[in-house]
Residue, then its C-alpha position, 0 to 999 in steps of 0.5 A: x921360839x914357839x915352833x908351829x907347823x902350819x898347814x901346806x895345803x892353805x895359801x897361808x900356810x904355803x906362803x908362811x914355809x916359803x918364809x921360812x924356806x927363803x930365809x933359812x941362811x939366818x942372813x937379811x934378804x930385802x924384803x923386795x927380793x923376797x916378794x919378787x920369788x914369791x910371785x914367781x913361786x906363785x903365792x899372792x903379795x897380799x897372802x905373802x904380807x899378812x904371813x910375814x906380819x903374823x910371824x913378826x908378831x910380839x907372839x912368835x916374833x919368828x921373823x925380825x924386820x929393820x928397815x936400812x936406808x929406806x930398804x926393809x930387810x927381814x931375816x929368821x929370829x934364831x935362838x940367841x937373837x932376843x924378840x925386842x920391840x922394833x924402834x919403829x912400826x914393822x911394815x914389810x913392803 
């Protein structure tokens, strides 16, 4: 994985270390759990969307999304998790 460091000072860049902060376990969180300690640390749900849609990008694909029972659950990519193509199109919320 392509490691970047983004910029704490720029809204995407503080919603894009939250990500990662948030999803630092390795295990699945629903994504509206995620979005619920978003706003409440602050950051916008459209800021929150365009970040988690950059990082699951074919690029970087640093976060993976699956959608389960019409819940969506997103969870970090580590480095034995292969980026493969999602069997339907990515939506966060």
């Amino acid at each position: 994985i392509l490691q970047r460091r983004p910029k704490e000072d720029s809204s995407a860049g503080a919603a894009e270390l939250f990500v990662k902060q948030y999803l630092a376990d390795g295990q699945e969180h629903a994504s509206d759990d995620m979005l619920a300690a978003a706003l409440a640390a602050g950051i916008k749900e459209n800021t929150l969307k365009k970040t988690r849609a950059s990082m699951g990008s074919k690029g970087t694909r640093e976060v993976i999304s699956t959608q389960i029972d019409g819940q969506w659950f997103c969870k970090l990519r580590n480095a034995t998790t292969p980026a493969v193509e999602p069997s339907e199109p990515e939506q966060m919320f």
